[in-house]
N, C-alpha and C positions, 0 to 999 in steps of 0.2 A: 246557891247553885246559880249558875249565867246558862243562856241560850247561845248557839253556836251554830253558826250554818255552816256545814262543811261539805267541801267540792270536792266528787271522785270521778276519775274518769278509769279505761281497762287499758291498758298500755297494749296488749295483747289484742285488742279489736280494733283499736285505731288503728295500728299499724297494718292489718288485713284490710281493714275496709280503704286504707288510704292507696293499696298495692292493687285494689282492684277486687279481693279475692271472698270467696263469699262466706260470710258466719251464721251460726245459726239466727233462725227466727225469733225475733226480739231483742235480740244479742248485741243490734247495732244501735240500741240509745247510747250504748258504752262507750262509743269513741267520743261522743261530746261528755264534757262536763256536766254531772248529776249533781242536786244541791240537796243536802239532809239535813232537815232542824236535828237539835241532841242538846240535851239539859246536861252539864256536866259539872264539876269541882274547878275546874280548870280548863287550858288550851290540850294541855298535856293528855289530861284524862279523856277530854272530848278526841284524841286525837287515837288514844288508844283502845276505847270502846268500836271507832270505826274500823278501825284494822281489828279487832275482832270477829266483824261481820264480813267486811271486804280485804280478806284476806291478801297479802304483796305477792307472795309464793303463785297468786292465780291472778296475776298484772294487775289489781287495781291500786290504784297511785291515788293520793291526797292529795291534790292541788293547792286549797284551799282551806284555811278555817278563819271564821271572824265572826266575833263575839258581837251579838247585837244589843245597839247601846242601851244602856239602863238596867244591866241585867244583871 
């Protein structure tokens, strides 16, 4: 198993918070980039345990994933 940092941000809050318009409370760390450790098989698996959690259907988008070395 490798370690994986992966970058989510909410497609759906940036675009609000970028327009001006206001989101719930708490709701706006989502327009930046979020970083989540995850022990995974692979890029693939690490890729698809996060969209289990941060579902696409409710804007959140992967920006990123990268394996940290030695893992």
């Amino acid at each position: 198993m490798s370690e994986y940092q992966v970058g989510i941000y909410n497609k759906y809050i940036r675009a609000r918070m970028r327009q001006g318009d206001p989101v719930q409370e708490g709701q706006e760390i989502w327009e930046e980039v979020n970083y989540f450790d995850i022990t995974a098989k692979s890029e693939s698996q690490a890729r698809e345990l996060m969209r289990g959690q941060y579902k696409e259907s409710q804007g959140f988008v992967i920006e990123s994933i990268d394996k940290y070395p030695g893992t």
